[in-house]
DORO-178155 format. One record per residue (C-alpha): residue number from 1; x negated, y, z negated. Coordinates in pm, 1 decimal. Layout:
residues N
{NUM; {X; Y; Z}}
...
***
This chain:
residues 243
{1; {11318.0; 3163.0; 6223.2}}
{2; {11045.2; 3060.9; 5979.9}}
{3; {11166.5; 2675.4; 6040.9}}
{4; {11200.7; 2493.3; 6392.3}}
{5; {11542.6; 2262.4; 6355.6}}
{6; {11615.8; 2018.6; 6636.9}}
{7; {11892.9; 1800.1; 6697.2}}
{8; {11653.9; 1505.6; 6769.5}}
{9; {11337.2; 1591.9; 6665.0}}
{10; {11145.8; 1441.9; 6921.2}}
{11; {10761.8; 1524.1; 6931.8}}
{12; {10718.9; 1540.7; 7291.7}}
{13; {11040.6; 1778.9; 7347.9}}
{14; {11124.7; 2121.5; 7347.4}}
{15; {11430.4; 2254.8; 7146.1}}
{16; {11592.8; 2384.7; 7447.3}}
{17; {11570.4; 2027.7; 7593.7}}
{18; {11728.2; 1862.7; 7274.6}}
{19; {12013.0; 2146.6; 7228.6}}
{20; {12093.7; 2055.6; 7636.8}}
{21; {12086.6; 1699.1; 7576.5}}
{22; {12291.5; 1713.5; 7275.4}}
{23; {12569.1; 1873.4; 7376.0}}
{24; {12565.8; 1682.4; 7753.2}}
{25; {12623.8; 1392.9; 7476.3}}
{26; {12903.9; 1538.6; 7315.4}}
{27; {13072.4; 1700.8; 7587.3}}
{28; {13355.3; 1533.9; 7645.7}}
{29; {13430.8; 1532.3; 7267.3}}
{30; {13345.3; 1870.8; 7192.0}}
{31; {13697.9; 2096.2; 7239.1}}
{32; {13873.8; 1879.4; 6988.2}}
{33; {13601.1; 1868.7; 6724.7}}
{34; {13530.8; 2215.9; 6759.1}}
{35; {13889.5; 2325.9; 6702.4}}
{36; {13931.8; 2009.4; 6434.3}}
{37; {13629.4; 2058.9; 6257.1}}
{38; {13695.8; 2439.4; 6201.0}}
{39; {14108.3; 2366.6; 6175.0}}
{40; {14164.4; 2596.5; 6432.5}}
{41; {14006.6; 2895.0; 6278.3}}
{42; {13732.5; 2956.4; 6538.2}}
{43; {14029.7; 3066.0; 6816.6}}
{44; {14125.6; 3320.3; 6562.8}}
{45; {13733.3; 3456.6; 6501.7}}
{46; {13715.2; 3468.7; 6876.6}}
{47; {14011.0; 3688.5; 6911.6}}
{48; {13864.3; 3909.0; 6665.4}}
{49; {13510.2; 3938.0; 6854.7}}
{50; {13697.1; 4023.0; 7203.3}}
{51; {13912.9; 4287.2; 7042.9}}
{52; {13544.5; 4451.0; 6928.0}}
{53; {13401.4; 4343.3; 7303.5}}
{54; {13694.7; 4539.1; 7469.7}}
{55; {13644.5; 4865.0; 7295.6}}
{56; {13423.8; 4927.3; 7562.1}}
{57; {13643.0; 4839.8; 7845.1}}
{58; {13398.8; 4596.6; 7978.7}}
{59; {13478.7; 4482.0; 8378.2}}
{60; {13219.6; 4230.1; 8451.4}}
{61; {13163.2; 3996.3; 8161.8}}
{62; {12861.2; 3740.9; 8083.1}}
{63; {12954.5; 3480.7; 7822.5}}
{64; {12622.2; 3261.3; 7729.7}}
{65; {12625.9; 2960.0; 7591.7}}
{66; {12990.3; 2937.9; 7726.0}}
{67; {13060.6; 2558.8; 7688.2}}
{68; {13347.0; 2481.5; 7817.9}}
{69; {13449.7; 2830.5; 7859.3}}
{70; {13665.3; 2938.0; 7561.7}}
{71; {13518.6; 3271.1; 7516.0}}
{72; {13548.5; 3339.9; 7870.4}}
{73; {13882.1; 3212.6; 7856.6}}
{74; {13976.3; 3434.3; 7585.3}}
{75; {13872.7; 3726.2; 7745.8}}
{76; {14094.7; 3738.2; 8003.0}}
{77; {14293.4; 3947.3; 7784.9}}
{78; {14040.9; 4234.5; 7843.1}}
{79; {14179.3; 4233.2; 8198.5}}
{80; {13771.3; 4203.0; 8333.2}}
{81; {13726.4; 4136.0; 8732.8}}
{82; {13488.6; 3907.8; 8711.6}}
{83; {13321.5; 3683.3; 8393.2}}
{84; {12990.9; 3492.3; 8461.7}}
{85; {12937.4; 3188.4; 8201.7}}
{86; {12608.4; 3045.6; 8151.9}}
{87; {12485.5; 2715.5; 7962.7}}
{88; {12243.9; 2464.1; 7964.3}}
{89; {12424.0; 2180.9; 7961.3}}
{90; {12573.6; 2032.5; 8286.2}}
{91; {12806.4; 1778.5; 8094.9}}
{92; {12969.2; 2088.8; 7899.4}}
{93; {13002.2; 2281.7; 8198.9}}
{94; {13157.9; 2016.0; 8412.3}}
{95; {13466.9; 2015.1; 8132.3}}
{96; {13474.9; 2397.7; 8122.0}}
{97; {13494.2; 2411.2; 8536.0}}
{98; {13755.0; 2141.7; 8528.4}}
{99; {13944.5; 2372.0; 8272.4}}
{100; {13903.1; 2675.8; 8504.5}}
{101; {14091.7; 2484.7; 8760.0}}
{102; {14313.3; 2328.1; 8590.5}}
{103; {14403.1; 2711.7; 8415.1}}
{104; {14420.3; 2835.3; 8784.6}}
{105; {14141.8; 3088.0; 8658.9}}
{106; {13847.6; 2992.7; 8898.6}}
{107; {13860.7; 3275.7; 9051.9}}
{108; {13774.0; 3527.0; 8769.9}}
{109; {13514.9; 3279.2; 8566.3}}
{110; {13259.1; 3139.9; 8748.2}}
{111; {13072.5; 2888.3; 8524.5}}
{112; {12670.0; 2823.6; 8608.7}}
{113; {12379.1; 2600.5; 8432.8}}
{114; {12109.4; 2857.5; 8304.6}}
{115; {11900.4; 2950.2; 8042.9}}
{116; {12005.6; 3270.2; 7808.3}}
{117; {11631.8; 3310.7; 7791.2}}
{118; {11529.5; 3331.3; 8175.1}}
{119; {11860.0; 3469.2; 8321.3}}
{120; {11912.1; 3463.8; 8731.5}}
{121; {12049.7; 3866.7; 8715.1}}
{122; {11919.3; 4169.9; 8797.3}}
{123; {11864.9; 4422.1; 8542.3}}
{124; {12200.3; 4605.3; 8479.4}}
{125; {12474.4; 4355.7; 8608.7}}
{126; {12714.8; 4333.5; 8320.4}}
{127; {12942.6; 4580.7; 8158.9}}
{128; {12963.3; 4346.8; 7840.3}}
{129; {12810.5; 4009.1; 7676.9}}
{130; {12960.3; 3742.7; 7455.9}}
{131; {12799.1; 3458.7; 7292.3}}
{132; {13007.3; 3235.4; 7011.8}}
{133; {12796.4; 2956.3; 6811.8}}
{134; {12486.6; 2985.2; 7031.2}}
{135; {12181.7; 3180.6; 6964.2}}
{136; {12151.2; 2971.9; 6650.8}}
{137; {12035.8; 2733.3; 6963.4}}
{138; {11834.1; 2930.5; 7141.4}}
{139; {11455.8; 2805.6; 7149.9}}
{140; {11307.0; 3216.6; 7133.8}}
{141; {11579.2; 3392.3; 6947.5}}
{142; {11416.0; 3727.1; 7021.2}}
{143; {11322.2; 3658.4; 7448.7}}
{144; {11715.0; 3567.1; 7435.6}}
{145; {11841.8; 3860.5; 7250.2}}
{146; {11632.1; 4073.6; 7485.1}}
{147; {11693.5; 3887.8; 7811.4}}
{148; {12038.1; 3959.9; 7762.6}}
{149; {12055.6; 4352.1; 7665.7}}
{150; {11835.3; 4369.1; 7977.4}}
{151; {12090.5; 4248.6; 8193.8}}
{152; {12374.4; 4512.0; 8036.5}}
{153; {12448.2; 4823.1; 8180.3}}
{154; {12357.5; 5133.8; 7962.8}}
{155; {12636.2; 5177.5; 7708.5}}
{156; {12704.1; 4787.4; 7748.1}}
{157; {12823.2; 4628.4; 7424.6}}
{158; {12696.9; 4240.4; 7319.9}}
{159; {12946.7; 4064.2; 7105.5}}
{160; {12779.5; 3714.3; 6927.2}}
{161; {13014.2; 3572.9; 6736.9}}
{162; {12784.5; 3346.2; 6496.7}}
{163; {12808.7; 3071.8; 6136.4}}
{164; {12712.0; 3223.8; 5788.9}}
{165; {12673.6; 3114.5; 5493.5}}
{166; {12977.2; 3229.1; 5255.7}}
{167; {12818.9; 3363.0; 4930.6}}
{168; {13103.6; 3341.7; 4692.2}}
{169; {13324.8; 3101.8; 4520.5}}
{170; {13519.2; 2889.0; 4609.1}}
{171; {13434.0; 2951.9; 4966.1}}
{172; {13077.8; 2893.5; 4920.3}}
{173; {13132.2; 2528.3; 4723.8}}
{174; {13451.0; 2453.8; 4948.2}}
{175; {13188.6; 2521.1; 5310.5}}
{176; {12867.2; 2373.2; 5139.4}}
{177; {13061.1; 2034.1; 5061.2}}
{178; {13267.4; 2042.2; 5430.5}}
{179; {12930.1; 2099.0; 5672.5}}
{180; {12735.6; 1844.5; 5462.3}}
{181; {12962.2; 1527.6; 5416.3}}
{182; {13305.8; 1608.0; 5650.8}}
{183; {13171.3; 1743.0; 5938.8}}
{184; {12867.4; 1510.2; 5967.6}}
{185; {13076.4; 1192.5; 5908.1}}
{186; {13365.3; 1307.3; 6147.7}}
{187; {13154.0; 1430.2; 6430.0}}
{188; {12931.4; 1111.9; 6404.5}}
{189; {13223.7; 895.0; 6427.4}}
{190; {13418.5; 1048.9; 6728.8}}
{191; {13166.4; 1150.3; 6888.8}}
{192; {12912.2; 862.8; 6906.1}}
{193; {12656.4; 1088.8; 6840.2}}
{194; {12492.6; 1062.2; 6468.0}}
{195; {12237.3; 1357.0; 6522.0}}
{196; {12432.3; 1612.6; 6681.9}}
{197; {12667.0; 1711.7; 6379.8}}
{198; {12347.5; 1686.2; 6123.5}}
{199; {12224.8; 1925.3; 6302.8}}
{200; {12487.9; 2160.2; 6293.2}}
{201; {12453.3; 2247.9; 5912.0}}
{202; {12094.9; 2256.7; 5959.4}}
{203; {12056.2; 2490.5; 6234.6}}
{204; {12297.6; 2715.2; 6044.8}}
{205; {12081.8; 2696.3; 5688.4}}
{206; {11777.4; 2816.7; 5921.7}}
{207; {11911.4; 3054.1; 6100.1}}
{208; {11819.3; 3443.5; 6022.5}}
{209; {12178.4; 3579.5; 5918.7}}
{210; {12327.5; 3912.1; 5824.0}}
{211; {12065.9; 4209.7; 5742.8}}
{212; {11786.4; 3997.3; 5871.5}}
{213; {11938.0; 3879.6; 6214.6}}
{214; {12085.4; 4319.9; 6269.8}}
{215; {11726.1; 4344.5; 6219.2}}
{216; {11628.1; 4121.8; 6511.5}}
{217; {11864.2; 4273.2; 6720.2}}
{218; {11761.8; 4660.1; 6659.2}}
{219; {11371.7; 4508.9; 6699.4}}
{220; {11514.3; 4422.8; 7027.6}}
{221; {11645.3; 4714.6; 7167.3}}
{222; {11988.4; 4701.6; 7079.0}}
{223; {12147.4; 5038.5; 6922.5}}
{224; {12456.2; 5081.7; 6653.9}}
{225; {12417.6; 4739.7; 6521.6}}
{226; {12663.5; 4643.5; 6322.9}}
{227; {12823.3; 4308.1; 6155.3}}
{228; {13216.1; 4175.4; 6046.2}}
{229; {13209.8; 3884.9; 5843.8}}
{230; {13498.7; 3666.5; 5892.9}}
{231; {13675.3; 3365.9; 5689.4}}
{232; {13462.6; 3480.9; 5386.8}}
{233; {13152.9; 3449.3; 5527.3}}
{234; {13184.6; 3158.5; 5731.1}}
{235; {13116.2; 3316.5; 6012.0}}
{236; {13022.7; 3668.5; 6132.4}}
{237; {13062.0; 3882.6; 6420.7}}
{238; {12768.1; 4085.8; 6571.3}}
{239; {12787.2; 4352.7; 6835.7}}
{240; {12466.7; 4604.4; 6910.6}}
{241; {12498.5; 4800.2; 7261.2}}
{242; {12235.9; 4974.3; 7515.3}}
{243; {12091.3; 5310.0; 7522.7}}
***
């Protein structure tokens, strides 16, 4: 990204340490603006990114930038062994492990604080990786992408499940309007946190999308790139796999 966006914008922080401090602030607010924000549309663009994630079959499952675990959640249905879920925030992850237990699911996802640029596993642990709203957060877009293929098995498939920038009407009007005045003025209120949801349409406006983030990816390493957009360009869904 040409164009460094922080939550923040502190001068004596990093972006990693603003993104983790942002969303320890928001944590316990974050499921229900998530799904309110989005009116529920994100559980259905998840679905659609697991269905692609499970062509593969995948057993053992990484899902950075999990949260509170949704995407881990949601891949259950793929029937995996185990799923790994890494973040940087504690507060987030002390929700999602809460969740886990309360789901009786502890014992497939196991949720960890880490970064998605310096991961803890040895080359060739996972069958399959999922990320959903979160390399737009990652300080080194590129050391992420590649930290993660390195930690798939040959043939493994990542799934990032990402925002866009719809292109035609009345989407594009109806989204510009939403992410500048609704979703900053809602999340500000409930939240307590005026930053965090300026941020949000900001980090999305800088972030590489479509040809130019496939591009990134094949840079990377990552073979049969491809991209679905979803909800008219709201979002899209990217997979690549390893050689």
């Amino acid at each position: 990204m040409s164009k460094v966006v922080k939550p923040y914008n502190k001068e004596a922080s990093s972006k990693k340490e603003e993104v983790a401090e942002m969303f320890n602030n928001i944590s316990k607010k974050y499921d229900f603006l998530n799904h309110f924000l989005s009116l529920g549309i994100d559980k259905i663009w998840r679905k659609k990114a697991i269905k692609i994630l499970g062509e593969n079959k995948p057993k053992v499952i990484l899902d950075i930038a999990t949260g509170t675990g949704d995407f881990a959640i949601e891949a259950l249905k793929l029937n995996p062994e185990k799923i790994v879920g890494v973040d940087i925030s504690k507060g987030m992850l002390d929700v999602g492990i809460a969740k886990m237990k309360k789901k009786k699911v502890a014992h497939i996802i196991q949720l960890e604080l880490g970064d998605s640029e310096n991961l803890r596993f040895e080359d060739q642990t996972f069958d399959g990786y999922t990320v959903a709203f979160g390399v737009r957060n990652f300080e080194n877009l590129s050391k992420g992408l590649t930290e993660m293929l390195r930690v798939l098995k040959p043939k493994g498939r990542g799934v990032i499940l990402e925002f866009s920038k719809p292109k035609k009407f009345p989407i594009k009007q109806y989204y510009a309007f939403h992410s500048k005045y609704i979703i900053p003025k809602i999340g500000r209120t409930i939240s307590k946190d005026s930053a965090a949801y300026d941020y949000l349409p900001e980090s999305i406006q800088a972030f590489p999308e479509g040809d130019d983030f496939l591009k990134i990816m094949k840079a990377c390493g990552y073979q049969n790139c491809q991209a679905k957009i979803v909800a008219g360009g709201i979002a899209t869904i990217y997979w690549g796999e390893k050689a």
